[in-house]
SEMINU-481106 format. One record per atom (N, C-alpha, C): residue in three letters; z, x, y. Coordinates in pm, whole numbers, padded with zeros to 5 digits, always signed. Layout:
<dotis>
alaZXY ...
</dotis>
This chain:
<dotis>
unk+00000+00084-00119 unk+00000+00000+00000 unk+00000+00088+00124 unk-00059+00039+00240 unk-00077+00093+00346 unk+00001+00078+00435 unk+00126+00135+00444 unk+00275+00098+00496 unk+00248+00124+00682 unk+00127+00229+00717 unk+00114+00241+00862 unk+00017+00184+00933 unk-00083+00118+00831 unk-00187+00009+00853 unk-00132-00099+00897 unk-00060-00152+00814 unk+00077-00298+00841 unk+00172-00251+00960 unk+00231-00163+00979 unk+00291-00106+01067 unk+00184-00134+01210 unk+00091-00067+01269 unk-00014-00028+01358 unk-00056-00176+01409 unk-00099-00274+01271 unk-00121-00466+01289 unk-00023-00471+01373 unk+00081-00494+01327 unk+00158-00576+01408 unk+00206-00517+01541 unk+00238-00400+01550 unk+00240-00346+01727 unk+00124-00391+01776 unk+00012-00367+01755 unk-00136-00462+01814 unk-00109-00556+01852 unk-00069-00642+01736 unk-00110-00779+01738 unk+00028-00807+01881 unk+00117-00789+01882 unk+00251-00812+01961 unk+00204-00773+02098 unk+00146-00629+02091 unk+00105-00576+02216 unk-00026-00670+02262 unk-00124-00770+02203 unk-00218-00826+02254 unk-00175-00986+02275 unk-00042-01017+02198 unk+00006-01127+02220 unk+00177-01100+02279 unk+00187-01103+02388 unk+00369-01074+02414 unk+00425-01200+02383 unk+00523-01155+02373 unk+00676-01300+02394 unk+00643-01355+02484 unk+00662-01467+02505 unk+00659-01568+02636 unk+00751-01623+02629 unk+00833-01613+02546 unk+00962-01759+02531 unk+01047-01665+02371 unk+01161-01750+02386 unk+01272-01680+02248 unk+01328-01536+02243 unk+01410-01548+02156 unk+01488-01402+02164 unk+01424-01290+02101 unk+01376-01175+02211 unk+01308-01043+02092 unk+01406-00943+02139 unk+01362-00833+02070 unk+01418-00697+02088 unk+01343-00590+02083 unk+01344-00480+02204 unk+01268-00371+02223 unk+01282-00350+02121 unk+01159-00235+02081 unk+01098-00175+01961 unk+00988-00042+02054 unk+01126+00076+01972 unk+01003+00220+02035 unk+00904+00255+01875 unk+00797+00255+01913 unk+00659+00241+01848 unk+00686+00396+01779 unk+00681+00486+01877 unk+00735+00610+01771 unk+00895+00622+01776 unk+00974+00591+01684 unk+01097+00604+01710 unk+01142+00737+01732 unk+01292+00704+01816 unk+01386+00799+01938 unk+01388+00944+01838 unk+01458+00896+01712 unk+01513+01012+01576 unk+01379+01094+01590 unk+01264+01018+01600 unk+01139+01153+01603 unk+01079+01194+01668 unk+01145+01179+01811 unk+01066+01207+01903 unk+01047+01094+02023 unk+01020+01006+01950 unk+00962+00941+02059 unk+01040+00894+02206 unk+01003+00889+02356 unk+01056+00876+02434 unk+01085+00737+02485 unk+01160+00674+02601 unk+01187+00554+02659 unk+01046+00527+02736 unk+00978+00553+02761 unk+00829+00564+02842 unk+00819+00395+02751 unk+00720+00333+02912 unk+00696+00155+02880 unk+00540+00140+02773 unk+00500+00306+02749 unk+00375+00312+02657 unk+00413+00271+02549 unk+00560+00341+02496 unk+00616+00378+02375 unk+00707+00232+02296 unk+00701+00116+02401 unk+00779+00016+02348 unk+00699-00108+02357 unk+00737-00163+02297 unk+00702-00305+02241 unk+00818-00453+02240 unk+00827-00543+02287 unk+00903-00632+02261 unk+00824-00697+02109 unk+00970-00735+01983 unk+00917-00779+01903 unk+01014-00936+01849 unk+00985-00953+01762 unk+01086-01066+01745 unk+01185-00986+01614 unk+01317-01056+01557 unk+01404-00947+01516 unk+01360-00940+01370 unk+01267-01025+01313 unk+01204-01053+01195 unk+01114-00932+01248 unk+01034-00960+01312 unk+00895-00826+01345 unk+01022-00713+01362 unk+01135-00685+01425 unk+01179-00575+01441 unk+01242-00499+01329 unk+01305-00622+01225 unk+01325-00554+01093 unk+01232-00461+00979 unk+01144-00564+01005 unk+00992-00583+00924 unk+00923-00425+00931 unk+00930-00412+01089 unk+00870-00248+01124 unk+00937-00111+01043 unk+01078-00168+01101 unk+01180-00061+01021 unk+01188-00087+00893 unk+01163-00135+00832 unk+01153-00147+00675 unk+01007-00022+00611 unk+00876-00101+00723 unk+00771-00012+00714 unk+00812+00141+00698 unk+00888+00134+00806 unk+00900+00296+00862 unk+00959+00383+00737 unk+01050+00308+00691 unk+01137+00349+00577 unk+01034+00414+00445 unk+00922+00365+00432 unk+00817+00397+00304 unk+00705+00447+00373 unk+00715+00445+00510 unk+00563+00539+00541 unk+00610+00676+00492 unk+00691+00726+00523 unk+00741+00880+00519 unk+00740+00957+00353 unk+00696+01044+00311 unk+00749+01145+00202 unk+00925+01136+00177 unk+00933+01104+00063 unk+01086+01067+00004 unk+01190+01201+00005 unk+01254+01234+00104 unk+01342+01309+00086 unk+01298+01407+00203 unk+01184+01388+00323 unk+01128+01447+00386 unk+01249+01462+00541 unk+01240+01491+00612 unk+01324+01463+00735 unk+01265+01362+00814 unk+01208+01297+00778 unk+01115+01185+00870 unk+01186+01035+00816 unk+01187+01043+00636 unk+01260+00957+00509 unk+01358+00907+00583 unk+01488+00970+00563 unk+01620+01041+00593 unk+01641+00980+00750 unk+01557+00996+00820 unk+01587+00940+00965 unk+01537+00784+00927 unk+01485+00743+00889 unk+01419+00583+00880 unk+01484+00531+00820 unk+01527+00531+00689 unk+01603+00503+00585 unk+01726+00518+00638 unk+01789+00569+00736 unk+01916+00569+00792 unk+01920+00455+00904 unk+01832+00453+00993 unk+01790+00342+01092 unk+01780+00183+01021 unk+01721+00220+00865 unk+01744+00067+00832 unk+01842-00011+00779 unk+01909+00118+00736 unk+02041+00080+00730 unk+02143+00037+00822 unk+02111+00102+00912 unk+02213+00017+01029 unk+02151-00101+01111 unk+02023-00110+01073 unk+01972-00277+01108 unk+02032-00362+01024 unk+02073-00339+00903 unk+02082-00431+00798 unk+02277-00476+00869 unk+02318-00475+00886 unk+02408-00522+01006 unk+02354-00627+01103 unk+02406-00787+01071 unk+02374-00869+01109 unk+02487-00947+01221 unk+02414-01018+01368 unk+02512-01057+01476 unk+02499-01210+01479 unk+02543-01262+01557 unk+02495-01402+01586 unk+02371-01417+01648 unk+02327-01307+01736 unk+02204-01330+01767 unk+02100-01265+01727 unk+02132-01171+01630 unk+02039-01083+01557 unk+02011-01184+01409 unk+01925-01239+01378 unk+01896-01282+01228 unk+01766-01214+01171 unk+01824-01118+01088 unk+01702-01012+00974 unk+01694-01107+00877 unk+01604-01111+00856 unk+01489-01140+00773 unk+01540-01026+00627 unk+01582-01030+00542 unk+01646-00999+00425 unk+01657-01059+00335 unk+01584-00996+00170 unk+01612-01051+00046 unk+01660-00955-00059 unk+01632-01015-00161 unk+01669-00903-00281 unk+01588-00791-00272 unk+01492-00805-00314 unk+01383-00676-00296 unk+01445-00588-00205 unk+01472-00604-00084 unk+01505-00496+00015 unk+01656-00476-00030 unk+01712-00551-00039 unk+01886-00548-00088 unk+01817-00386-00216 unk+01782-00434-00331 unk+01770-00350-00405 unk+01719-00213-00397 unk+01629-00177-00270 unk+01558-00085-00230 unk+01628-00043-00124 unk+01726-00061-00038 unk+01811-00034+00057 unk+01930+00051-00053 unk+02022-00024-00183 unk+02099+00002-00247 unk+02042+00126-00330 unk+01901+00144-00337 unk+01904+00314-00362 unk+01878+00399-00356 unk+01852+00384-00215 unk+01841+00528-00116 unk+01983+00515-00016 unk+02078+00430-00073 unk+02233+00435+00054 unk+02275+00567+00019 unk+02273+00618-00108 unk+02377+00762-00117 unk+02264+00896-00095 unk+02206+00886-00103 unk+02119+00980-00075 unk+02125+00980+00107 unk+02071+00911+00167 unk+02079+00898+00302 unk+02159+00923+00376 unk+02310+00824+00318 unk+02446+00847+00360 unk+02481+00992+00358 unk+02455+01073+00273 unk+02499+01224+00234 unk+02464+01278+00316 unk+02282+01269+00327 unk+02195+01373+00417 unk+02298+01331+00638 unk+02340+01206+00618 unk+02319+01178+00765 unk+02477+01230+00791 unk+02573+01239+00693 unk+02727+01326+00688 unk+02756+01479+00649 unk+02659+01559+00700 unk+02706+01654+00686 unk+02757+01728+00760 unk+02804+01820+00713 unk+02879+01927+00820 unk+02993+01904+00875 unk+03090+01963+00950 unk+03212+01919+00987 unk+03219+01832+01104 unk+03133+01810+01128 unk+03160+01668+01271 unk+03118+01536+01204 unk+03081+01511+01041 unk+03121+01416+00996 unk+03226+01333+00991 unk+03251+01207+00982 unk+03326+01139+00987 unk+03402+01152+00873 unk+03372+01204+00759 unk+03394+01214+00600 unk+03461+01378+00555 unk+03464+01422+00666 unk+03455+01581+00594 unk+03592+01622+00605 unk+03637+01665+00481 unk+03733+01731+00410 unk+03833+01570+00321 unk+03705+01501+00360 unk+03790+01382+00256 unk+03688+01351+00150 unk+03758+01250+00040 unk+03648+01192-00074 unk+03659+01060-00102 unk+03564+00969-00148 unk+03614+00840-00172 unk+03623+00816-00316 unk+03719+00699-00316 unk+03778+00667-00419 unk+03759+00525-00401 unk+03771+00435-00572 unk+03739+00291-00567 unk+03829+00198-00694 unk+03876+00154-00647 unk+03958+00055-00748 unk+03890-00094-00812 unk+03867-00073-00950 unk+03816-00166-00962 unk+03888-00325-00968 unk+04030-00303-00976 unk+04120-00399-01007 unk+04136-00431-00850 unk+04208-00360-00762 unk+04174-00433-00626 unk+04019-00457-00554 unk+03937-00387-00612 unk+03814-00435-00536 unk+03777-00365-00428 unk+03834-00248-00373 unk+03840-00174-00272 unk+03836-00073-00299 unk+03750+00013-00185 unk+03734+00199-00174 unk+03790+00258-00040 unk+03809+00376-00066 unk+03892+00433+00085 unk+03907+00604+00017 unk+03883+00650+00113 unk+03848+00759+00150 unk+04002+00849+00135 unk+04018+00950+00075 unk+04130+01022+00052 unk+04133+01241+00073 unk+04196+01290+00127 unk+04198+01407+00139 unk+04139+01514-00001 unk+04062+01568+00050 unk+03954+01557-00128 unk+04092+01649-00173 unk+04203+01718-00188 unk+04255+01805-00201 unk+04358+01699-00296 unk+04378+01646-00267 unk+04505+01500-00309 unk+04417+01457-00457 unk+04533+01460-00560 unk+04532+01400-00676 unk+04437+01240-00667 unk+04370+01217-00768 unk+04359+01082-00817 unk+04423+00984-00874 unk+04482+00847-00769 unk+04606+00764-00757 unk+04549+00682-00909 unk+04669+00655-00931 unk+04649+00565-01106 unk+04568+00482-01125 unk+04478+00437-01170 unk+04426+00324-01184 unk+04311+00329-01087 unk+04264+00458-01052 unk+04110+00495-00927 unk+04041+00533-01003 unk+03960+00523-00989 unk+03813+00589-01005 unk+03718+00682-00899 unk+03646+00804-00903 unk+03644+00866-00827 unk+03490+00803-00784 unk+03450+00834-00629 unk+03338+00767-00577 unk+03361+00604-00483 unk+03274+00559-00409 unk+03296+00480-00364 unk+03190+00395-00371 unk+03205+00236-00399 unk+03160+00129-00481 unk+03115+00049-00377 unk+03024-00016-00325 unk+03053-00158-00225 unk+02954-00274-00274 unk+02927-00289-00383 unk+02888-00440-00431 unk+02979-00446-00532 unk+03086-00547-00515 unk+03197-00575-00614 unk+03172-00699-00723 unk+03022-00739-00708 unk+02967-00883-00755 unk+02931-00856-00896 unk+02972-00888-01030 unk+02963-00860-01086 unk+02822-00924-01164 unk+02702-00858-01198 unk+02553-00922-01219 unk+02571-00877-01376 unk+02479-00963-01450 unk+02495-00991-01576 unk+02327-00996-01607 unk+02294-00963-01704 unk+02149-01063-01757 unk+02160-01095-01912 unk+02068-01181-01935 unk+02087-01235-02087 unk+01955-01143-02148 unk+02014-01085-02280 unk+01931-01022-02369 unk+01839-01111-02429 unk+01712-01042-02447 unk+01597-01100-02478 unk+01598-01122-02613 unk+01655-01096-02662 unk+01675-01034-02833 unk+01748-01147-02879 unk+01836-01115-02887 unk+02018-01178-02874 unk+02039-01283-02810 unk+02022-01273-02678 unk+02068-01359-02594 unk+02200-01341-02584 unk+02275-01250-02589 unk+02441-01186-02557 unk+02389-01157-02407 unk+02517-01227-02299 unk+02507-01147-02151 unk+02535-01028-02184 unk+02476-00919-02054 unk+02552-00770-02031 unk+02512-00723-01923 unk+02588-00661-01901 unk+02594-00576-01745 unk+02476-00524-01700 unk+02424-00616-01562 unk+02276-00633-01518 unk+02224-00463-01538 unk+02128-00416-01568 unk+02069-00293-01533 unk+01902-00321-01503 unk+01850-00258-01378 unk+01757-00283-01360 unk+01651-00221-01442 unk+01552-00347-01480 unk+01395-00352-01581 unk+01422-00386-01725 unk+01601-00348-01738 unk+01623-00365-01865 unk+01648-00534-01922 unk+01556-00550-02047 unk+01597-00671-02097 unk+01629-00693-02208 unk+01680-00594-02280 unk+01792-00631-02382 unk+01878-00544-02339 unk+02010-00589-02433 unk+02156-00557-02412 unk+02194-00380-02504 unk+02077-00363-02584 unk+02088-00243-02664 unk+01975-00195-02701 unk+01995-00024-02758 unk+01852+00014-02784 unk+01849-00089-02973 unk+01986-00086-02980 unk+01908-00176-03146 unk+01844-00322-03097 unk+01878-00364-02971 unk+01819-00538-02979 unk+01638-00444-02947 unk+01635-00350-02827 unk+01506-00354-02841 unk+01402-00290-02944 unk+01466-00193-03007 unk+01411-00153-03126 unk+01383-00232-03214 unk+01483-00344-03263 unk+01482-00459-03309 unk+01380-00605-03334 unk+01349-00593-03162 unk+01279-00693-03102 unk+01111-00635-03172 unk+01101-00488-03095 unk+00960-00437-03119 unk+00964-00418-03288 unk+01052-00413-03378 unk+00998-00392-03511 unk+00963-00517-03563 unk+01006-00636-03519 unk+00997-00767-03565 unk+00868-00866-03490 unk+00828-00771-03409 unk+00747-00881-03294 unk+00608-00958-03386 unk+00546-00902-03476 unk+00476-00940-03564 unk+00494-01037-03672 unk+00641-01014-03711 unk+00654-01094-03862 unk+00615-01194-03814 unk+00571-01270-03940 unk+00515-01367-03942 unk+00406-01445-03866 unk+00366-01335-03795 unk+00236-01417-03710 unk+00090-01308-03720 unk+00142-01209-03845 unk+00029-01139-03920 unk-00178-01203-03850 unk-00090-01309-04000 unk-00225-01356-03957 unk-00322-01422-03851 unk-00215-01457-03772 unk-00256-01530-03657 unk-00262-01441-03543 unk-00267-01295-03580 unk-00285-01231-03455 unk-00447-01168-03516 unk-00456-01173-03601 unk-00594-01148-03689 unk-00693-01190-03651 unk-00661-01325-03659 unk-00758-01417-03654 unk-00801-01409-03454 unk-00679-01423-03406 unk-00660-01413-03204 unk-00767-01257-03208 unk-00742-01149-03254 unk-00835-01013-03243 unk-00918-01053-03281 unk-00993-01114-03388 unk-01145-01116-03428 unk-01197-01185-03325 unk-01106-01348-03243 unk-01165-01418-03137 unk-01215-01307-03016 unk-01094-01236-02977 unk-01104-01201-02918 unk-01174-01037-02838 unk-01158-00959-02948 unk-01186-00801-02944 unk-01142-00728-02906 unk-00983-00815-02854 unk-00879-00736-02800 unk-00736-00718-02805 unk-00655-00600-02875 unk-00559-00566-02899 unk-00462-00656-02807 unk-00467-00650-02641 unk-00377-00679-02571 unk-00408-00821-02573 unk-00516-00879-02553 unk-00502-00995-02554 unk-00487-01101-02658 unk-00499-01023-02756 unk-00470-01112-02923 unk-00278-01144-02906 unk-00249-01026-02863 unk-00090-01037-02847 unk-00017-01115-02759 unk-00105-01083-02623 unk-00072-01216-02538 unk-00080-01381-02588 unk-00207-01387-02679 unk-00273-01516-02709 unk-00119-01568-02832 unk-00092-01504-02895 unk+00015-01526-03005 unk+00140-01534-02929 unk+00185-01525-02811 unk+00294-01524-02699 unk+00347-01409-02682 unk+00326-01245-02728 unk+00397-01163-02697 unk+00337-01069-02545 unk+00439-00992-02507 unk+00364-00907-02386 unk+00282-00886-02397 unk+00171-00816-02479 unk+00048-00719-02475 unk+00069-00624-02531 unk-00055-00567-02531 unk-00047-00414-02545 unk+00055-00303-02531 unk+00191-00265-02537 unk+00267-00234-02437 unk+00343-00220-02563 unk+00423-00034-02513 unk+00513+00015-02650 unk+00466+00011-02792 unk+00591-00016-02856 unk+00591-00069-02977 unk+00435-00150-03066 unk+00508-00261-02932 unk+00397-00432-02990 unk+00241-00335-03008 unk+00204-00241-02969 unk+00059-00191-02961 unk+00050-00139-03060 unk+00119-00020-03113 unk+00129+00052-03224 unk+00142-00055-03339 unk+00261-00179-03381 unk+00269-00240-03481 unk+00092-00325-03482 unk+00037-00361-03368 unk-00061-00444-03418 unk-00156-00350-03468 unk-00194-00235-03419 unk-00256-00135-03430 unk-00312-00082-03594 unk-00149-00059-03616 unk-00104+00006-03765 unk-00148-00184-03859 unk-00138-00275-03821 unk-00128-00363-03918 unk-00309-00409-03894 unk-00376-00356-03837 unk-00556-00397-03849 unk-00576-00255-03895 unk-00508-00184-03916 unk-00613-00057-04019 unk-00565-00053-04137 unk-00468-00155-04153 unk-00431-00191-04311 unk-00475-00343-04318 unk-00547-00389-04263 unk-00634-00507-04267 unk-00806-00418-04318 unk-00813-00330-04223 unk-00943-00270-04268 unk-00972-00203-04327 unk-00866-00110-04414 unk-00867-00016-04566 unk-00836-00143-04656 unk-00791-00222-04659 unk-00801-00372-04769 unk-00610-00258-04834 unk-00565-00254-04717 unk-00418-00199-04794 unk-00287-00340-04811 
</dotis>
């Protein structure tokens, strides 16, 4: 995706259509962290949806871990701080893509001794629900855990396999490597023949599998259909 193409639209489009009415908020076109100056070239009134929207851009135009990253990815983080008259435009997607670049960012933007953090460490209790920051030199209090935590919501998903809940992990959809090992050694039984018959319709591995209800082509499911039409075609 073209994160400075989408970026470039909408300063255009804003700069060829201004506000006339409702609440916006300046927007410097090259932001302050890189340079850019207060000059009336360099700004834009946007609305706080367009003002999030940009800084979100800004966040993925850059090389990951670059000094350009690191400054954007820090800026969107402190947009994500909401007022009564500020309303961002925020969902999961960004929740999830904000949540993992926070420690990376957070680190790069605390260093050195005029940090706010330095010569302390955080710590997180899962039984109270709370983290706080302690003299890194000082023992670990009973019942802490070292590091600091801030989504206390506990997310779950149901195994594909099984159907046992377990502790959400992202892409994953079973609860174990035996449910998915499990899942992919079994995905065939019994529909042998009817994926036979879906490949001869069709001429195609992925879509014979789709046609019988499974993913496709993909892992396992490829190899088992694979291995079971060349023992269809040696007559094994």
């Amino acid at each position: 995706m073209n994160y400075q193409k989408i970026y470039n639209s909408i300063i255009s489009h804003r700069r060829s259509n201004p506000l006339s009415a409702g609440y916006g908020e300046t927007h410097h076109i090259v932001p302050r962290s890189l340079g850019g100056t207060d000059d009336k070239k360099n700004l834009v009134m946007l609305t706080a949806r367009e003002h999030f929207v940009c800084h979100c851009l800004l966040s993925k135009m850059y090389e990951k871990d670059s000094f350009e990253w690191y400054k954007m990815n820090h800026a969107l983080l402190m947009m994500k701080t909401q007022s009564s008259n500020q309303v961002r435009y925020f969902n999961s997607h960004l929740y999830e893509y904000l949540k993992q670049n926070f420690s990376a960012v957070m680190s790069k933007s605390q260093t050195g001794n005029k940090n706010s953090q330095y010569g302390s460490r955080w710590i997180h209790s899962l039984t109270e629900k709370k983290s706080k920051r302690i003299p890194k030199g000082d023992p670990l209090p009973e019942g802490w855990l070292e590091g600091r935590k801030i989504d206390w919501q506990e997310k779950t998903s149901k195994c594909k396999a099984c159907g046992k809940e377990y502790p959400h992990r992202q892409n994953a959809v079973y609860c174990s490597k035996e449910c998915r090992d499990k899942s992919k050694t079994n995905s065939l039984t019994g529909k042998e023949q009817e994926f036979i018959i879906a490949y001869k319709d069709t001429g195609s591995i992925n879509k014979a599998l789709k046609q019988i209800g499974l993913p496709g082509a993909v892992g396992g499911h490829y190899h088992l259909a694979k291995r079971l039409l060349e023992q269809v075609d040696t007559g094994s």
